[in-house]
C-alpha positions in Angstrom: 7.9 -7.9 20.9 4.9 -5.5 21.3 6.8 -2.4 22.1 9.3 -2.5 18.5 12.8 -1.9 18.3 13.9 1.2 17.0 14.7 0.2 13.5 10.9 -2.5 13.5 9.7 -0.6 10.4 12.5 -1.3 8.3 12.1 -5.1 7.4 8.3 -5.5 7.6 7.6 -5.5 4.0 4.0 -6.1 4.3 3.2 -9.4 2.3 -0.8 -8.7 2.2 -3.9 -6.6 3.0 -7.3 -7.4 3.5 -11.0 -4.9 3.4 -14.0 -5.2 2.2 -15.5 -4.3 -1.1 -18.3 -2.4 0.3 -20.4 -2.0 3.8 -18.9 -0.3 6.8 -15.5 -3.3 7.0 -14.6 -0.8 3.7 -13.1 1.5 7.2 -11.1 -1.3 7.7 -7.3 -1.9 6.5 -5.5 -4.9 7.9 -1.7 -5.8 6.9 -0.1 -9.0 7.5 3.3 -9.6 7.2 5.5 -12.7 7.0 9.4 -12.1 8.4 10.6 -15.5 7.1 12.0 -15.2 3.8 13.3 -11.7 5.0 16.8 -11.7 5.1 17.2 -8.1 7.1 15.8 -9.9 10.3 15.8 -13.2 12.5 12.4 -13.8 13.1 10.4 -16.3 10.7 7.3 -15.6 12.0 3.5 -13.8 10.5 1.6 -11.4 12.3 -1.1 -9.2 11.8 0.7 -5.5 12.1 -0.7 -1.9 11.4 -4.6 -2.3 11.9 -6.6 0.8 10.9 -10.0 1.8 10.7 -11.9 5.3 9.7 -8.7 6.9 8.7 -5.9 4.5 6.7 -3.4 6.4 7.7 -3.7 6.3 11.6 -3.4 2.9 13.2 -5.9 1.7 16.1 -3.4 -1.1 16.8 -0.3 -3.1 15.9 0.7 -5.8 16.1 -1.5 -8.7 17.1 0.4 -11.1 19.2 -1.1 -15.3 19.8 1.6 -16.2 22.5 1.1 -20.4 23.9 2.1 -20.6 27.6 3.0 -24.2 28.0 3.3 -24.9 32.3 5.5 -28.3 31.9 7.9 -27.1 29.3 7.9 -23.3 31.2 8.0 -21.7 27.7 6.3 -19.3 26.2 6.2 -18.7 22.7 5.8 -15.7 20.4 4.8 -16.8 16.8 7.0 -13.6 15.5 10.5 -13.7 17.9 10.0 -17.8 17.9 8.2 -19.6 14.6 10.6 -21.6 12.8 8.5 -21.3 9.6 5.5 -18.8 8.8 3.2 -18.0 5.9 0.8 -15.5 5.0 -1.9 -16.1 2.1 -5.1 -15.2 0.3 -8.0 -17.3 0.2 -8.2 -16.6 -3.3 -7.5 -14.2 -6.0 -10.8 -11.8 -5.8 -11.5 -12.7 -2.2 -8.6 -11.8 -0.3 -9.5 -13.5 3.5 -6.4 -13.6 5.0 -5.0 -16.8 5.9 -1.8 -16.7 8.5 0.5 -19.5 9.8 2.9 -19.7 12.2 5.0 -23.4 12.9 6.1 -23.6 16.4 8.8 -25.5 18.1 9.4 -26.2 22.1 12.5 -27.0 24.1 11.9 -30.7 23.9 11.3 -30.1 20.2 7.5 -31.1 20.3 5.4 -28.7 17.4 2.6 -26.5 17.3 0.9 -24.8 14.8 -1.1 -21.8 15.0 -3.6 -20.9 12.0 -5.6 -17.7 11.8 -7.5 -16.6 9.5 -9.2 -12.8 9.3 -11.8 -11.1 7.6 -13.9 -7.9 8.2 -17.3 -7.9 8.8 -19.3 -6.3 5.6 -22.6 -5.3 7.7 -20.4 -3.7 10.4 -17.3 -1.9 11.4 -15.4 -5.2 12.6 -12.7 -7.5 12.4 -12.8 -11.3 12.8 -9.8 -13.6 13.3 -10.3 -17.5 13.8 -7.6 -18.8 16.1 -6.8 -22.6 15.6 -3.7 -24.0 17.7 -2.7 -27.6 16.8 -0.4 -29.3 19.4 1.2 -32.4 19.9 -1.4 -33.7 22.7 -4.1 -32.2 24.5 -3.0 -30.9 28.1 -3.0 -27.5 30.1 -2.0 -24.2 28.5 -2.9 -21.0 28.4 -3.4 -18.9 25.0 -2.8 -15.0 25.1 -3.6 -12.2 22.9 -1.3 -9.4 23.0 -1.2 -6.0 20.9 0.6 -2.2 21.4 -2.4 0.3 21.1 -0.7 2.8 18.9 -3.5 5.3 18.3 -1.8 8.2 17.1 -2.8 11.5 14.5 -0.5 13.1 12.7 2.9 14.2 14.9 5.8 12.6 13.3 7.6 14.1 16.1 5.8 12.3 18.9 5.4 8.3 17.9 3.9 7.1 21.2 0.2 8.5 21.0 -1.7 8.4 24.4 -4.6 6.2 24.6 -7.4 5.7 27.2 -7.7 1.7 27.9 -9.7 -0.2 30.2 -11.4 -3.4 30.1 -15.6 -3.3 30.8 -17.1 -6.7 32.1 -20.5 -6.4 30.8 -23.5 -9.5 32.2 -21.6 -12.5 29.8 -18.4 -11.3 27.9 -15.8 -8.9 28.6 -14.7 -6.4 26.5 -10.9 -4.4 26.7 -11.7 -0.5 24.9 -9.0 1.6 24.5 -9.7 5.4 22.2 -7.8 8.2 21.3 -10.7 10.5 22.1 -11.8 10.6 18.9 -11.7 6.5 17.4 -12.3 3.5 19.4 -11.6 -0.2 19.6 -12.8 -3.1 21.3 -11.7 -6.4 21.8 -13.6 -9.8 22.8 -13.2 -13.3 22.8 -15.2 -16.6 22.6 -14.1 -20.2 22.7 -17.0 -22.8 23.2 -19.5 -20.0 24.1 -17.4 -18.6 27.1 -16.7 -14.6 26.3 -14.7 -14.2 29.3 -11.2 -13.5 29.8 -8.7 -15.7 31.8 -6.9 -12.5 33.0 -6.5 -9.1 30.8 -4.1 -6.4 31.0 -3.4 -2.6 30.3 0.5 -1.8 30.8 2.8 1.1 29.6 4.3 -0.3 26.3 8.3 -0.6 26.7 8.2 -0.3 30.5 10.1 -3.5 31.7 9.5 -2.9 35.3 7.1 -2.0 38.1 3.4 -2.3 38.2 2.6 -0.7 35.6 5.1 -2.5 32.9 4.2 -3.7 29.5 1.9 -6.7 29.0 4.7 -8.3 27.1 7.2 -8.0 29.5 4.1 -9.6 32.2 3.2 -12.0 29.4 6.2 -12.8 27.3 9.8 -12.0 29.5 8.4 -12.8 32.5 7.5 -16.1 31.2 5.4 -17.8 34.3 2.0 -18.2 32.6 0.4 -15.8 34.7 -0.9 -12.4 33.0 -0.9 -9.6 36.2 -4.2 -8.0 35.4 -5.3 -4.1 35.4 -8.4 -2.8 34.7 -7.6 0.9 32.9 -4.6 2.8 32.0 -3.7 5.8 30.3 -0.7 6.9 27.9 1.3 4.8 25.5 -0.1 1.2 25.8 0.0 -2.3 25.1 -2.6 -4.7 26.5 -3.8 -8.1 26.3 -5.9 -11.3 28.0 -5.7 -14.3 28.3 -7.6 -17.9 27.1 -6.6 -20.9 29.6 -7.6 -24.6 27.9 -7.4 -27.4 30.1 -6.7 -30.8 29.1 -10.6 -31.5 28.2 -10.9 -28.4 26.5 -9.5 -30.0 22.9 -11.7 -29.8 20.3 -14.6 -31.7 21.0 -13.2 -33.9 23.4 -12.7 -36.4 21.6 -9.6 -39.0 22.4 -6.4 -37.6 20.5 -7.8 -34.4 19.6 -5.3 -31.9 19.9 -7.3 -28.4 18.4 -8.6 -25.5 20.3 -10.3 -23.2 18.2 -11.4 -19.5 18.8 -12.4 -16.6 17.7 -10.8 -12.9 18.8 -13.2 -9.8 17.1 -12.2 -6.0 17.2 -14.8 -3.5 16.8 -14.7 0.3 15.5 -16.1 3.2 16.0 -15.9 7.0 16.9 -17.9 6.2 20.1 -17.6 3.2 22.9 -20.6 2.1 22.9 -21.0 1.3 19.4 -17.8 -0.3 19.1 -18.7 -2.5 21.7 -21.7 -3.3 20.0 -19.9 -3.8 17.1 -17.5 -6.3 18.5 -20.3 -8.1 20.4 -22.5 -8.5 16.8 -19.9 -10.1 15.4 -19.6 -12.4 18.3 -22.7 -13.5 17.9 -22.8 -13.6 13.8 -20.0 -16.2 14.0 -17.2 -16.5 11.3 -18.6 -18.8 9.2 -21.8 -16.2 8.9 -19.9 -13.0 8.3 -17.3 -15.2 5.7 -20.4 -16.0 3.9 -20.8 -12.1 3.5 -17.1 -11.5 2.6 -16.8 -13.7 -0.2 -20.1 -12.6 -1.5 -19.3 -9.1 -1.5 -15.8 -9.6 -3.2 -17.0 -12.2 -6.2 -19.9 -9.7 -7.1 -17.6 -6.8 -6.7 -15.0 -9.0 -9.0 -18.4 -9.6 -11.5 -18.9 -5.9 -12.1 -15.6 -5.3 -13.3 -13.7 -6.8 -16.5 -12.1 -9.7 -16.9 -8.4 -10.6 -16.4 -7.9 -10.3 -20.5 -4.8 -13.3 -20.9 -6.4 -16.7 -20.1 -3.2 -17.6 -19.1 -4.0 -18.6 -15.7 -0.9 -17.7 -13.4 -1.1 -14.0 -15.4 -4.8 -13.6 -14.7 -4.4 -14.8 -11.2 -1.7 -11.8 -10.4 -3.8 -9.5 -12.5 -7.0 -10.0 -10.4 -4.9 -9.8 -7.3 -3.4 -6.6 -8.2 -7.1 -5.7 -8.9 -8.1 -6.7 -5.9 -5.3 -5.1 -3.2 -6.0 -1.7 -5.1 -10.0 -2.2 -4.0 -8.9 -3.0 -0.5 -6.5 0.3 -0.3 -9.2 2.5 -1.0 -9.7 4.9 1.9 -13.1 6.1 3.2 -12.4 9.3 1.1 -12.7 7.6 -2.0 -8.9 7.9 -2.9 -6.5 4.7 -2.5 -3.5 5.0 -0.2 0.2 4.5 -2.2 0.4 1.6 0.0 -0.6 0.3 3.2 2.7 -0.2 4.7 5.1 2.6 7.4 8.1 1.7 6.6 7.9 5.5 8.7 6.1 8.0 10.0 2.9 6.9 8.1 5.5 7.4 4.6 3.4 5.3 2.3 -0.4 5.6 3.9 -0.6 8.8 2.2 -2.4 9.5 -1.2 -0.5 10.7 -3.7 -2.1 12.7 -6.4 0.2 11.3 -9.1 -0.2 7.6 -7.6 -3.9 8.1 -8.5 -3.4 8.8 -12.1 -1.6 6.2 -12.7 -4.0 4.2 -10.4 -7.0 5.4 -12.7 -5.4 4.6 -16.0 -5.2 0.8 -14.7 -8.9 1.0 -13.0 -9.8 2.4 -16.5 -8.2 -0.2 -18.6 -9.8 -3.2 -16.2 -13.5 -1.7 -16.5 -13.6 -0.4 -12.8 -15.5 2.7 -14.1 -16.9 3.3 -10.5 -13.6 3.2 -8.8 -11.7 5.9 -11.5 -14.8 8.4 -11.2 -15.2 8.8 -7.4 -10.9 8.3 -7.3 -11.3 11.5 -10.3 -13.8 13.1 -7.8 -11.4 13.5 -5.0 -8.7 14.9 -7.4 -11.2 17.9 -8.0 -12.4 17.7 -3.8 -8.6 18.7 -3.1 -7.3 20.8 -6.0 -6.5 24.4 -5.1 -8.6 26.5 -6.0 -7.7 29.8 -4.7 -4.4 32.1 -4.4 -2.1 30.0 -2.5 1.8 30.5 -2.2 4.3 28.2 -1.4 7.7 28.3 0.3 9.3 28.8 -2.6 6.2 31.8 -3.6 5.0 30.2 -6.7 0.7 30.5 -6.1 -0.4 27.1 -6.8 -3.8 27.6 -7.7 -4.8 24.7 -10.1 -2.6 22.6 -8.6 -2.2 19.7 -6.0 -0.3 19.3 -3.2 2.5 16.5 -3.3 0.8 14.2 -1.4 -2.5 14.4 1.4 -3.6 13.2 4.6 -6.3 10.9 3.8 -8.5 13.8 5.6 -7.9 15.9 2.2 -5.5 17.9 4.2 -1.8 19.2 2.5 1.4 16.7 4.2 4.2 16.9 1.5 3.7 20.1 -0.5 6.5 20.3 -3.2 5.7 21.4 -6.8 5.5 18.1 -9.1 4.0 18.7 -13.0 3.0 15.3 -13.3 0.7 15.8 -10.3 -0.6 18.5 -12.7 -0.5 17.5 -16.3 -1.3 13.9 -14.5 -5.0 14.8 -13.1 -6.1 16.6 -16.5 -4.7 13.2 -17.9 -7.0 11.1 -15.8 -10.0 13.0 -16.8 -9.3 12.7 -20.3 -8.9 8.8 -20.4 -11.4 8.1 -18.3 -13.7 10.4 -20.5 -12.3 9.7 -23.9 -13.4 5.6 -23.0 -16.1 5.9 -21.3 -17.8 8.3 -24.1 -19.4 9.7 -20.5 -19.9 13.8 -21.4 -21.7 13.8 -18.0 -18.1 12.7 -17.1 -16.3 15.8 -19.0 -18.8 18.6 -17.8 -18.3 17.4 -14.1 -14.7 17.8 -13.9 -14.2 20.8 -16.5 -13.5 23.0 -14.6 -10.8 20.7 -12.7 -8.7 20.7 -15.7 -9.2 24.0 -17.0 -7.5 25.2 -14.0 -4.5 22.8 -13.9 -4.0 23.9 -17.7 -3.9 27.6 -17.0 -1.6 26.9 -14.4 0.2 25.1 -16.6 0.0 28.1 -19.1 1.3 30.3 -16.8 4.6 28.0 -15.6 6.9 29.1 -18.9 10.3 29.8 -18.5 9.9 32.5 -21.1 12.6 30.2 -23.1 9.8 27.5 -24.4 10.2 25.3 -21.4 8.1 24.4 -18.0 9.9 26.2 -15.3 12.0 24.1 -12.6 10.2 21.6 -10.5 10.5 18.6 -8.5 11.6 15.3 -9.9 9.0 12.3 -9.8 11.1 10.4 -7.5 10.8 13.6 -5.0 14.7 14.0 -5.2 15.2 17.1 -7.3 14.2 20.5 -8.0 15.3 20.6 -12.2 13.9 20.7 -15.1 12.8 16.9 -15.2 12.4 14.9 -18.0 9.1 12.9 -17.1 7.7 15.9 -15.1 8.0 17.5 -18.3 6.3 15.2 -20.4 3.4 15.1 -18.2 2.8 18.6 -18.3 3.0 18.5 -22.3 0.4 15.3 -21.9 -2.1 17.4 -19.3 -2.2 20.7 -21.9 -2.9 18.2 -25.1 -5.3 16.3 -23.1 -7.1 19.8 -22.0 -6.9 20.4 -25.7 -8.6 17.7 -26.3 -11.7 18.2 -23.7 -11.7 22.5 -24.8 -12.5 21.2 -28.2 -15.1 18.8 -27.0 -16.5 22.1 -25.5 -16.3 24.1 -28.3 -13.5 26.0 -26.5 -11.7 26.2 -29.9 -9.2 29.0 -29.1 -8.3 27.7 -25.4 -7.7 24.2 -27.1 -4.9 26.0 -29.5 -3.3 27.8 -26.7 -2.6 24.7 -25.1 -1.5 23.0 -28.3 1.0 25.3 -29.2 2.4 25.6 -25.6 2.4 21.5 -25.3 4.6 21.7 -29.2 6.8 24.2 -27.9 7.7 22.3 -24.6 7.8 19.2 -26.6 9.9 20.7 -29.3 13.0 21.5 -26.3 12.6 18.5 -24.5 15.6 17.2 -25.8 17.2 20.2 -25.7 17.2 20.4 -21.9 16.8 16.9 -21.5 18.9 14.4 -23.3 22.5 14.3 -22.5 25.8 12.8 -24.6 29.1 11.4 -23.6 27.7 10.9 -19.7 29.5 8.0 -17.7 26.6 6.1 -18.7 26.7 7.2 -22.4 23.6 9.3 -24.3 20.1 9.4 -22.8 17.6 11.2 -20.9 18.1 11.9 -17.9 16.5 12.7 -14.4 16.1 16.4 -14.2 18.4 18.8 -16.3 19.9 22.2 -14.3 19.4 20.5 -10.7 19.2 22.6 -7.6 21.9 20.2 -5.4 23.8 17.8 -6.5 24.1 14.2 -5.8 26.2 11.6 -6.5 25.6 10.0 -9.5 24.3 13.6 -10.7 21.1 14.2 -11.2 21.9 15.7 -14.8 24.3 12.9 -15.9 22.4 9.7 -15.1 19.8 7.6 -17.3 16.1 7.5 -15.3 13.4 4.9 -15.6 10.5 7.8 -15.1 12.1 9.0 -18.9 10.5 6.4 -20.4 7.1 7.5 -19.1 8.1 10.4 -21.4 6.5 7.5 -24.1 3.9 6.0 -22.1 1.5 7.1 -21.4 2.5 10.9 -21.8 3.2 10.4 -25.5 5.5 13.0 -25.8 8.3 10.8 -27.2 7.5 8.3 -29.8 9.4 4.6 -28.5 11.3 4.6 -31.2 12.5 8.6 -30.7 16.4 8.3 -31.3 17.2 9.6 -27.8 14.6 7.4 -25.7 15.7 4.5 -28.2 19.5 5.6 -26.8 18.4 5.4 -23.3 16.7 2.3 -23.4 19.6 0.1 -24.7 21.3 1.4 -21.3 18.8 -1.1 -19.3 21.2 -4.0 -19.4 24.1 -1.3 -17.7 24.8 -3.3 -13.9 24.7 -0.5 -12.4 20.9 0.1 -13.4 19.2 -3.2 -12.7 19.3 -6.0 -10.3 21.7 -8.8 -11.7 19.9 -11.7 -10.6 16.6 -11.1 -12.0 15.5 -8.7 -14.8 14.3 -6.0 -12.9 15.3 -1.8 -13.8 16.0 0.1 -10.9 15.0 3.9 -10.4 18.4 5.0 -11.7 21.8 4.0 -11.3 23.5 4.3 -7.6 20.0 4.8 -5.9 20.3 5.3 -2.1 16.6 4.7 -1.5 16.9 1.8 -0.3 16.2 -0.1 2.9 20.3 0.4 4.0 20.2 3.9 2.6 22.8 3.1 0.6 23.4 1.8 -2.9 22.2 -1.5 -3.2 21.6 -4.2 -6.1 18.1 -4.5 -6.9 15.1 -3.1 -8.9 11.6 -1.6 -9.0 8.9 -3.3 -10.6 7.2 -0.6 -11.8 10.6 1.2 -13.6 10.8 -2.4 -15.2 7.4 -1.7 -16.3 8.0 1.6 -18.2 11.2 0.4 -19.9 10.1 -2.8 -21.1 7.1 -1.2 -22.9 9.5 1.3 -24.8 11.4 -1.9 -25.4 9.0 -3.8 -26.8 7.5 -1.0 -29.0 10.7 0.0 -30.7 11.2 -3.9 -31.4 14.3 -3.5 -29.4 13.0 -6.6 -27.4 9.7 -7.8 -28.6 9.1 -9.8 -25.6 9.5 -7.6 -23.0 6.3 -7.1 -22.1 5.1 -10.5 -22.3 8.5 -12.1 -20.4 7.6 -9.5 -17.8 4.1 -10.9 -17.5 4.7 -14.9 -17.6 7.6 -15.0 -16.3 9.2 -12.3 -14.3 6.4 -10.5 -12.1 5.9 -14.1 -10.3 9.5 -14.0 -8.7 8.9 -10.6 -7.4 5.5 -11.5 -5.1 5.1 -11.5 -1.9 4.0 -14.6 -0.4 0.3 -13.1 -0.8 1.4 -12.8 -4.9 1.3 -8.6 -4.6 4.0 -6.7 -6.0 6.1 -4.5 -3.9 8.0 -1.1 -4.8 11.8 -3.0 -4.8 13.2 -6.3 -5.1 17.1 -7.2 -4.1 19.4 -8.5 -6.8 17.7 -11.8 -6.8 14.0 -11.0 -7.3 13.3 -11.2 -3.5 11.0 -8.6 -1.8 13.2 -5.9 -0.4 10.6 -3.1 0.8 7.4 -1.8 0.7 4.9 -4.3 -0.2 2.2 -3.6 -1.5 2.8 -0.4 -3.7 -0.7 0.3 -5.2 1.3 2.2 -8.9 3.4 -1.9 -8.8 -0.5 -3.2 -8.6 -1.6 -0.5 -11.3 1.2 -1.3 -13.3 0.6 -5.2 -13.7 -2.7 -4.5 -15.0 -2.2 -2.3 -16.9 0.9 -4.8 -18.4 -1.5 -7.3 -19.2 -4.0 -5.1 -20.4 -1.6 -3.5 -23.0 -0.1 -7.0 -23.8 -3.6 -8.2 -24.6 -4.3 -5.2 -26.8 -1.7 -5.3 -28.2 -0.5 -1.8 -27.9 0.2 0.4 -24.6 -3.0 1.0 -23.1 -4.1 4.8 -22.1 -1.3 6.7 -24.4 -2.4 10.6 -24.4 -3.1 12.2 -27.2 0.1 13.8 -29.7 -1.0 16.9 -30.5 
């Protein structure tokens, strides 16, 4: 339904995006998302869902709804509330047009089929979908396109933003506009050269009665095949029109064809007319014309970046795809979004400072030079540069805030090291390979500021002082928060020397050996009820249950790579890692690590079997370096990564106790992490390790 139960967010996992690779469709995010194979809901059916445009983290519109009014049966039918069977694909590896499929069946058990297939428009700020709806035999129906509005800015504490909606009926096509008063979208239509709607409505989304009630109540409950139309509305909306076919409209009217094809366009922009325009261009461009552009613009982007490294062609295939989501997440600011999926309040649509170092190291390793620098450029845009005191008083000048609006302004503003040490990290590698000085002079100043931060944070006992935990959990002294601030001042070291900053370089040397040298200290735990390892955060603020202090943690092998602050085959990390086969760590169905052991993030909130792709990642690496399991790396690669895809082949952040996608999908460091996988596994050593002294 248009207007979403409370808990809609919950099992929408998000099976693929589409963007472009340049032009103005690069405002553009689209998810799609496939309930079928989802065991947390009934439905079976694919929909588009969380369309944005300008901003990635504000949505223009929902979900887009193709409901088939059929007058003898009296049904009407939802592809999400009533497919039997759904799908949701890529055209291809490096061109990611969306291809959706929804299998229909009526009272009298007769079939339909509905196929769409979407793209954005590279020369303009638009989206395309081509509508084809396959029945049984060619009579009367009617064909409705429903959405909810959803334009809202940042108030987690007000979910219904108010929109302005009406529908303009310019000389040959009608157009419904809706805007926030700051973005706008419009709508149109065209079947057989008619741009005209057979009815249109604005309605107040969840209102089941009166006359201003939603348009899918009008459309979908009432169920009569008429669509009660308004011409303007204001507040929280949903709204559609309608496309009647009559029994000649088939195809092209040929005996027995049972097709009707069309196309629906959205246009954006930050004004009404030029979103209009925008929508209407494309109209008259065609899909077939502005496809043409697509796949042109994502194979030559595809041809300027390296080439997936296996030759095996089901590894390469994932590896180009992962490539590819990470292009499609990148916001207009340059930085990419974690992920382009709400599970809520606009959770994952953030950017994550952290998220883009590890982002970089894979963009690095695959040769997207381009993408690391400008995503390396908005690391120094947002870092703070002045006196600035949190609510806990520390100033954080040289450091980043948890996570940002995709505006550059603070959301989440906790104190994480490896969103310090990370950045000065990033700079390095992407310095240190490309051999680009131009590269190290630009951002000097960047990391210079993180490291005296860094400098500053002793515990005057040869240890960082307390901060949060990677997983955003704990306030400790955590083990891979740690590490990366031991990486960032060895990294700095690195870059002062390269400046001839000789004595600067040794201060963060020593600092970096004396952390290092007490990592264990603080860090690694014996006789736990998991055994000897290292664990999430030592000394923890609150405790939890399994504690913080006495449970093994995936982000401790990071501790190895990349911060290189622990060699694989370090006693205590080597300790840790034969804990991976403990049940109460990974998914027992497949081989897949989870965060740590009696994890509540989950979509229940509450302990479940499963894992996370990207902890599987880490520990397999140490694994395979310290010979514990040779194969790791490669099993991961050919054999594992495939059962944990979405139907679009893009990893997710967890997986139940089978391999199936449990939430979040797709999680741009899972993306990261498969290249980076295959690029290490092709090297034959862990790509990206920092420096050890």
């Amino acid at each position: 339904m248009v207007e979403p139960p409370a808990d809609y967010q919950v099992p929408s996992d998000k099976d693929a995006i589409t963007s472009t690779p340049r032009g103005d469709g690069q405002h553009i995010l689209v998810t799609a998302n496939t309930y079928a194979e989802n065991s947390r809901t009934e439905w079976n059916g694919a929909l588009l869902e969380e369309t944005s445009a300008f901003r990635s983290d504000i949505e223009l519109f929902y979900d887009l709804h193709t409901l088939v009014w059929d007058p003898e049966l009296g049904e009407t039918l939802a592809p999400r509330n009533d497919a039997v069977t759904s799908d949701v694909s890529w055209e291809s590896s490096t061109v990611p047009e969306l291809h959706l499929t929804n299998d229909l069946r009526f009272g009298d058990g007769t079939t339909a089929t509905l196929e769409q297939d979407v793209i954005a428009s590279v020369d303009r700020c638009a989206l395309l979908v081509r509508n084809r709806a396959s029945f049984a035999d060619a009579r009367q129906r009617t064909l409705f396109t429903l959405f909810n509005l959803g334009i809202k800015g940042h108030s987690h504490d007000d979910p219904h933003g108010v929109q302005d909606a009406a529908v303009r009926h310019e000389d040959d096509c009608d157009v419904l506009v809706a805007n926030d008063g700051e973005r706008y979208v419009a709508f149109a239509q065209v079947r057989d050269g008619t741009r005209r709607f057979d009815g249109h409505r604005i309605g107040a989304a969840g209102r089941s009665h009166g006359s201003d009630r939603s348009t899918w109540t009008d459309v979908y409950e009432e169920n009569d095949g008429w669509i009660d139309s308004t011409e303007e509305a204001i507040g929280d909306l949903d709204a559609g029109f309608g496309l009647y076919v009559d029994s000649e409209d088939y195809g092209d009217k040929k005996d027995g064809d049972t097709e009707v094809e069309w196309l629906t366009v959205m246009g954006f922009a930050m004004d009404e007319k030029s979103a209009v325009d925008h929508a209407r261009e494309s109209l008259d461009a065609g899909y077939d014309s502005e496809r043409r552009e697509f796949v042109d613009a994502w194979e030559s982007w595809h041809e300027g970046v390296g080439d997936a490294p296996t030759g095996d062609p089901k590894v390469d295939d994932l590896y180009e795809r992962s490539l590819t989501s990470m292009k499609c997440a990148q916001d207009g600011c340059c930085a990419m979004v974690a992920g382009a999926f709400k599970p809520e309040d606009m959770t994952y649509k953030f950017i994550w400072p952290r998220d883009q170092v590890i982002i970089i190291q894979s963009l690095v390793a695959a040769g997207a030079t381009e993408e690391a620098e400008i995503a390396i450029d908005w690391l120094d845009r947002v870092q703070i540069t002045d006196e600035t005191y949190d609510d806990r008083g520390i100033d954080r000048r040289g450091t980043w805030w948890q996570n940002y609006y995709t505006t550059g302004e603070p959301h989440w503003r906790a104190l994480q090291l490896d969103q310090v040490g990370g950045p000065i990290y990033a700079h390095w590698l992407a310095w240190s390979e490309t051999g680009d000085d131009g590269l190290l002079e630009k951002h000097y100043e960047m990391s210079r500021r993180a490291a005296e931060f860094l400098l500053e944070y002793d515990n005057d006992w040869g240890f960082p002082r307390k901060h949060q935990d990677p997983w955003e959990e704990v306030w400790g002294y955590s083990t891979e928060g740690t590490a990366a601030a031991i990486a960032g001042l060895r990294c700095m070291a690195a870059m002062a020397d390269a400046r001839g900053e000789n004595d600067f370089a040794e201060t963060c040397r020593e600092r970096a050996d004396t952390w290092a040298s007490n990592l264990e200290t603080y860090c690694f735990k014996q006789g736990t009820p998991y055994g000897d390892h290292y664990v999430t955060a030592d000394s923890p603020e609150y405790g939890a249950d399994p504690a913080p202090d006495t449970r093994p943690d995936a982000a401790s092998f990071m501790a190895y790579w990349p911060w290189n602050v622990l060699s694989a085959d370090d006693s205590g990390l080597a300790a840790t890692s034969e804990l991976v086969e403990h049940s109460a760590w990974r998914a027992t169905g497949t081989p897949c690590l989870g965060r740590y052991p009696g994890d509540h993030y989950t979509p229940s909130g509450a302990a479940e079997d499963g894992g996370w792709p990207l902890c599987e990642a880490y520990a397999d690496v140490v694994r395979w370096q310290n010979g514990q399991d040779p194969d790791a790396v490669s099993e991961y690669l050919f054999e594992h990564a495939n059962e944990w895809t979405t139907s679009a082949s893009l990893l997710p952040e967890r997986v139940d106790g089978d391999g199936t996608v449990s939430w979040n999908s797709n999680l741009q460091w899972s993306q990261a992490m498969y290249i980076l996988l295959a690029e290490s596994h092709a090297r034959g050593e862990p790509f990206g390790l920092a420096p050890r002294s």
